[in-house]
TITIMAR-237064 format. One line per 5 residues: number of its first residue (from 1); their letters; for each residue x, y, z of C-alpha. Coordinates in nm, 2 decimals. Example, Ala and Ser with C-alpha at 12.3 -4.5 7.8 and 13.67 -1.06 7.14 Angstrom:
1) AS) 1.23 -0.45 0.78 ~ 1.37 -0.11 0.71 $
END
This chain:
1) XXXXX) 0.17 2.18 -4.35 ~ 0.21 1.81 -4.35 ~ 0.46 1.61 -4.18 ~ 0.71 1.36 -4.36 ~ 0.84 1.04 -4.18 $
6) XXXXX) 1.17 0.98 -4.31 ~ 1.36 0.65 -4.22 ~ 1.55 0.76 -3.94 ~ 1.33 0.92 -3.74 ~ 0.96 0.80 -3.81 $
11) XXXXX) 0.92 0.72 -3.39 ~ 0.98 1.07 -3.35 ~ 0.78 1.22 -3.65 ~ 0.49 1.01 -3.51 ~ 0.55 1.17 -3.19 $
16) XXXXX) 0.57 1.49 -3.34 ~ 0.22 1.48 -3.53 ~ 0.06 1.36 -3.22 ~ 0.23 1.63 -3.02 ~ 0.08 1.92 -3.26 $
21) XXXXX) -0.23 1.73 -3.52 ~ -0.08 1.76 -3.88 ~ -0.13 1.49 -4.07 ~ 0.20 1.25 -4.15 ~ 0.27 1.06 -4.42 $
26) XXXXX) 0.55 0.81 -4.38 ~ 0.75 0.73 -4.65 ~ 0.84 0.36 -4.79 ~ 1.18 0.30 -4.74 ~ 1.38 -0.01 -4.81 $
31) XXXXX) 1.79 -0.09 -4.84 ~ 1.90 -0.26 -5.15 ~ 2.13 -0.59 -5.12 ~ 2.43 -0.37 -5.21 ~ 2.28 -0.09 -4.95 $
36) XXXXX) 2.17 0.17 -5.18 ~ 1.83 0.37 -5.03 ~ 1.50 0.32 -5.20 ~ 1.25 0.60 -5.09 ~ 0.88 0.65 -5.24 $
41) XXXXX) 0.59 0.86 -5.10 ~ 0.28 0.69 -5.07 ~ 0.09 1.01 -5.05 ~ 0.03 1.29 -5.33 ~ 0.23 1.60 -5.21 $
46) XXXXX) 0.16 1.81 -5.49 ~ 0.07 2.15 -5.37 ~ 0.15 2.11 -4.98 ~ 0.43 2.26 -4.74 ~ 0.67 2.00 -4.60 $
51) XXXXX) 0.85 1.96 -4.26 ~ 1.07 1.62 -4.30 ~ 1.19 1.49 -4.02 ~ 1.50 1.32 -4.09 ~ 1.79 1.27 -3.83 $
56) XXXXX) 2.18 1.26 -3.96 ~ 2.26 1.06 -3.68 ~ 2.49 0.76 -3.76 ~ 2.54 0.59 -4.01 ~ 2.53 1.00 -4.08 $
61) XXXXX) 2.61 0.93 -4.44 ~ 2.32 0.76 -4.54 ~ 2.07 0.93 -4.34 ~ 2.19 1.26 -4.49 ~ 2.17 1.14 -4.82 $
66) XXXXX) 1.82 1.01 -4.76 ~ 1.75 1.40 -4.68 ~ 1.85 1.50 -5.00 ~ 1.64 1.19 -5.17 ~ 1.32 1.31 -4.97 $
71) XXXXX) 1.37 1.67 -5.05 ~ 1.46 1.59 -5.44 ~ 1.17 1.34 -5.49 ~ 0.95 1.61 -5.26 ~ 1.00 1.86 -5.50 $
76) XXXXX) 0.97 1.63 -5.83 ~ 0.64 1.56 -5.73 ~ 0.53 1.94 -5.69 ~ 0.56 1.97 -5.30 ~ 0.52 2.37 -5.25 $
81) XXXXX) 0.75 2.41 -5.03 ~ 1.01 2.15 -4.79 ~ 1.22 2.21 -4.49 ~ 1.40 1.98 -4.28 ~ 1.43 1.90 -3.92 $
86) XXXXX) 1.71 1.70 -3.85 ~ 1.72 1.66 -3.46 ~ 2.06 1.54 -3.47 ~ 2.27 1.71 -3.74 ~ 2.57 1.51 -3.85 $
91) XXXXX) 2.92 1.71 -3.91 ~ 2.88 1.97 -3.67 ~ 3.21 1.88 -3.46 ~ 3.44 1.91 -3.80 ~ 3.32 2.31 -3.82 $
96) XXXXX) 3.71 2.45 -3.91 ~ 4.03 2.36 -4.04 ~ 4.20 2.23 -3.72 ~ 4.48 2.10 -3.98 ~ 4.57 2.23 -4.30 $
101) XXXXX) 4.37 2.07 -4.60 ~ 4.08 1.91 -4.38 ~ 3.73 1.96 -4.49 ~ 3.49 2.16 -4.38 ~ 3.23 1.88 -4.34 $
106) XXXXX) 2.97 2.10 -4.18 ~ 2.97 2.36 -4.42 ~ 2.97 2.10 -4.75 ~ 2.69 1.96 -4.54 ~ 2.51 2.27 -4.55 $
111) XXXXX) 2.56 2.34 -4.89 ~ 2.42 2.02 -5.01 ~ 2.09 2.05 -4.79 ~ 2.09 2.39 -4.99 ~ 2.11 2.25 -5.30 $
116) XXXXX) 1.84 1.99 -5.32 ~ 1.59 2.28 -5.23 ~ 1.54 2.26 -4.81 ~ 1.45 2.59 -4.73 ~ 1.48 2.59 -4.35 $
121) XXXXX) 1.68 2.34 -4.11 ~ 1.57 2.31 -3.76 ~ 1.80 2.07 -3.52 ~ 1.87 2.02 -3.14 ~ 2.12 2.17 -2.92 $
126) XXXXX) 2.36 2.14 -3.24 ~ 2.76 2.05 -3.10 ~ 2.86 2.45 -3.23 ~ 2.60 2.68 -3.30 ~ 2.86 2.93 -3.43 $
131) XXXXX) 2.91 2.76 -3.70 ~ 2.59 2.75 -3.86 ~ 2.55 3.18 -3.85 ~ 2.77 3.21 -4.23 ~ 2.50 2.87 -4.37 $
136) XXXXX) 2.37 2.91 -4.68 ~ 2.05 2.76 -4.57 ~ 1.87 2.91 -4.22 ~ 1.95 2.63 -3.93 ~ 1.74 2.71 -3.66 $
141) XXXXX) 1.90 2.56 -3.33 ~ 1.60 2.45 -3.05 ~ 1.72 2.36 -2.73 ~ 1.62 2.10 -2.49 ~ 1.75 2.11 -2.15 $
146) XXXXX) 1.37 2.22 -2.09 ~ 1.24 1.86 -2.16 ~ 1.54 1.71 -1.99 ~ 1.47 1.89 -1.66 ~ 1.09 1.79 -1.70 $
151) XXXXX) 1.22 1.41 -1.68 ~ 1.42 1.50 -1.42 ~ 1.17 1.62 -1.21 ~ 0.98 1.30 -1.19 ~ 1.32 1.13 -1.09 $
156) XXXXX) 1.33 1.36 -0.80 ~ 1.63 1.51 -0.84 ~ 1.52 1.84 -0.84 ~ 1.77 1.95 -0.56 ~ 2.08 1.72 -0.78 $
161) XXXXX) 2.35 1.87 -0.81 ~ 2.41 1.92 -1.15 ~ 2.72 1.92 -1.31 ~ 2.90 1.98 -1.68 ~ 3.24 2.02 -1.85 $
166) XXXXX) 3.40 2.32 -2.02 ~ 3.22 2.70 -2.15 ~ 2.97 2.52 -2.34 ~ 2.89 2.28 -2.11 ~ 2.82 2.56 -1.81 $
171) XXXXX) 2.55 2.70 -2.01 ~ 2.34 2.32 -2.07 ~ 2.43 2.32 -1.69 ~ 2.31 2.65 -1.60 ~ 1.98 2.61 -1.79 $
176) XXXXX) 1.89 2.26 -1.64 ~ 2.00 2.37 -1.37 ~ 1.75 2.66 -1.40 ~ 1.47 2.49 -1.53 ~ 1.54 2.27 -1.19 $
181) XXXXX) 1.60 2.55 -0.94 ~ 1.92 2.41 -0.81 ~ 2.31 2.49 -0.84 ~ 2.52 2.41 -1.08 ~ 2.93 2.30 -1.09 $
186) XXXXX) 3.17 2.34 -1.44 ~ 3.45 2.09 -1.45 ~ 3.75 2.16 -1.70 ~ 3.86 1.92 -1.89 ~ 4.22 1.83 -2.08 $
191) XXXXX) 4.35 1.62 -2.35 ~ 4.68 1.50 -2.38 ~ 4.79 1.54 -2.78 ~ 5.01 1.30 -2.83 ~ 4.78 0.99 -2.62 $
196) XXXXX) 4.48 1.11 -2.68 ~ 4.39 1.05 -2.26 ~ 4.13 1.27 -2.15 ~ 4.17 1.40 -1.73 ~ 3.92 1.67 -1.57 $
201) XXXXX) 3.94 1.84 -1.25 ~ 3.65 2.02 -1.03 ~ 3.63 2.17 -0.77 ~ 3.50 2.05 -0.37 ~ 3.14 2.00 -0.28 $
206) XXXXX) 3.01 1.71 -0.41 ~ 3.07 1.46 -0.07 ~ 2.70 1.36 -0.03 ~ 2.53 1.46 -0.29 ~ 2.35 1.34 -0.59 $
211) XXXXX) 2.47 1.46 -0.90 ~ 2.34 1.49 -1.27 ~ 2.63 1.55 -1.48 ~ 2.47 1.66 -1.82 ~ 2.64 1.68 -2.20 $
216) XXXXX) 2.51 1.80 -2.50 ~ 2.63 1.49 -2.69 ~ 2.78 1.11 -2.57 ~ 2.95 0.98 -2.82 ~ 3.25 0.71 -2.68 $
221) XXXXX) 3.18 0.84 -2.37 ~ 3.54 0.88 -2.30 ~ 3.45 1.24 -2.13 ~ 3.16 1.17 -1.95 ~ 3.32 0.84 -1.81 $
226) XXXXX) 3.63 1.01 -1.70 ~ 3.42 1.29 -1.50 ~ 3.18 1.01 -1.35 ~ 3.48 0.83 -1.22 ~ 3.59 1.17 -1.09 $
231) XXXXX) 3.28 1.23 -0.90 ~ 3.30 0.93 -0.76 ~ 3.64 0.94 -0.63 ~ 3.50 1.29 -0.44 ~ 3.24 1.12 -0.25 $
236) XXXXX) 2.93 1.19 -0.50 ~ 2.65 0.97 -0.32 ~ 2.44 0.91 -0.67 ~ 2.54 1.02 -0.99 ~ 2.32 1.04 -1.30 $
241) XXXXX) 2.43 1.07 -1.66 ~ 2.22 1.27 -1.91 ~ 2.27 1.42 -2.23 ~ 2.02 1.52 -2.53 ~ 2.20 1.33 -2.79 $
246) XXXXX) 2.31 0.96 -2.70 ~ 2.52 0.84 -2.98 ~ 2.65 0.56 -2.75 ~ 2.91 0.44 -3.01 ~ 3.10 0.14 -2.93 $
251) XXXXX) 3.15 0.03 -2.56 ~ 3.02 0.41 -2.46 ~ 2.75 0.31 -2.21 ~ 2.93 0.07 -2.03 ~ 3.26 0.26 -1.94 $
256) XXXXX) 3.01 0.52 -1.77 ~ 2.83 0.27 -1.62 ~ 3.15 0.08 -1.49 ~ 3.29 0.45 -1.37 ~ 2.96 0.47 -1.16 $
261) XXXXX) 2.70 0.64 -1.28 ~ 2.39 0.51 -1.18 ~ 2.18 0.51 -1.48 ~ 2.24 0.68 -1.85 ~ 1.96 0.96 -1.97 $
266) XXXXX) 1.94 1.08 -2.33 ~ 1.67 1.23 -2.54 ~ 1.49 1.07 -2.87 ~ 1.65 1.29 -3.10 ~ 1.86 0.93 -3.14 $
271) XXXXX) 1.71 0.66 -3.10 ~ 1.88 0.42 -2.84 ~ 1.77 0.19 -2.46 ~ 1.83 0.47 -2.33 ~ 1.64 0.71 -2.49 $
276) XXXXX) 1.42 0.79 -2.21 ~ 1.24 1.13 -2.27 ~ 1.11 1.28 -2.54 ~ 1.16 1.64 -2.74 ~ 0.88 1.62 -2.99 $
281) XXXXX) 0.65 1.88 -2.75 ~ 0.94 2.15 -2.75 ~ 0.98 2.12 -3.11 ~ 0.58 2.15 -3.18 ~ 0.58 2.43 -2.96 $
286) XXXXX) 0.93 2.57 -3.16 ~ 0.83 2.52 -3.47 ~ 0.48 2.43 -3.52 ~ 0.33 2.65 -3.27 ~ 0.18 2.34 -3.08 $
291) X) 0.11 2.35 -2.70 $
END
């Protein structure tokens, strides 16, 4: 097998290859004036089995449609086989109709990573793993709330309290939590549906302590900032925010910042400042078999 570099993710397809010792091959890559993709492989792939490693984080459109340029061209050129790991997968909060006549963007996502020949999909903690049972291609979902609570351990936080919001959230809580052997706390979390405000509630015994509140994605932050600010008000003493996909859109970082966390951890799966550990020896291990 043989890695591919694709241009959103090279960093972490070099980290990858390192990580388990197949060769990669990055592709050239350039934007046109008008931003159309160019793509070329350097590297004869005639023959060969392929794991690209492309995210769909944003601008999701284009990396998803670089996907299905790498798998097409892959193919054309008589790759043996392709499959795609797309640490981030794009789409996977729009998973049903929550209004009559909306598309299902997962699902046409799917379909098209079908069509241009991917055989397999691997991602990351992916927003609703539901979703993805009824795919026309096998997505393979690898968690990585085991690399998280490795970083996390060097902080030492081991005995943090650690902290998430809603039924999802409690089970990214009770596995770092796990991995960490410490407690865990599930906050609930409302939205108003005519403003839009979010407001959480938890309950008493954070006076004192230092907590990790963990997410599986930040995105505006709007969540994690109001739960922060929460903390906070309950007399947390240190409060850390982590997630494994750190979209950071917009002013994100800084409203959790300002609502007092003391520092923002997210994963490589998106490249960002704050990017500050690294999944590429879970996924050898997942999907490579690497140590």
């Amino acid at each position: 097998m043989i890695l591919v570099g694709g241009p959103a993710s090279t960093y972490l397809a070099e980290k990858l290859s390192e990580a388990s010792g197949l060769k990669l091959v990055k592709v050239e890559h350039k934007l046109f004036p008008d931003g159309e993709s160019y793509i070329r492989f350097p590297e004869d792939v005639s023959g060969e089995d392929l794991l690209i490693v492309q995210g769909l984080h944003p601008p999701q459109d284009r990396h998803a449609f670089q996907a299905c340029l790498l798998a097409d061209t892959a193919l054309d050129l008589g790759a043996r086989s392709i499959r795609l790991l797309a640490p981030y997968l794009a789409y996977a909060r729009q998973d049903r109709r929550f209004s009559n006549g909306e598309a299902l963007s997962l699902s046409t996502l799917l379909k098209l990573l079908k069509a241009v020949g991917y055989e397999r999909v691997y991602t990351v903690n992916i927003h609703s793993p539901w979703a993805v049972k009824p795919s026309p291609v096998p997505v393979e979902d690898i968690l990585a709330e085991e690399a998280l609570a490795e970083y996390v351990r060097a902080l030492r936080l081991e005995e943090a309290l650690v902290v998430s919001v809603g039924k999802k959230g409690k089970c990214m809580a009770e596995r770092v939590a796990g991995s960490l052997g410490t407690k865990y706390l599930v906050a609930q979390s409302t939205r108003d549906k005519i403003t839009g405000e979010v407001s959480v509630e938890i309950e008493d015994g954070v006076e004192g302590r230092s907590v990790l509140v963990v997410d599986d994605i930040i995105s505006t932050g709007g969540t994690m900032a109001k739960l922060v600010e929460r903390l906070k008000i309950m007399g947390a003493r240190r409060i850390i925010a982590a997630c494994i996909h750190g979209l950071m859109v917009g002013d994100a970082a800084e409203k959790i910042l300002k609502a007092g966390a003391e520092t923002i951890i997210s994963s490589d799966t998106v490249p960002s400042e704050y990017s500050r550990y690294s999944v590429a020896k879970i996924l050898a291990r997942k999907i490579l078999g690497g140590t």
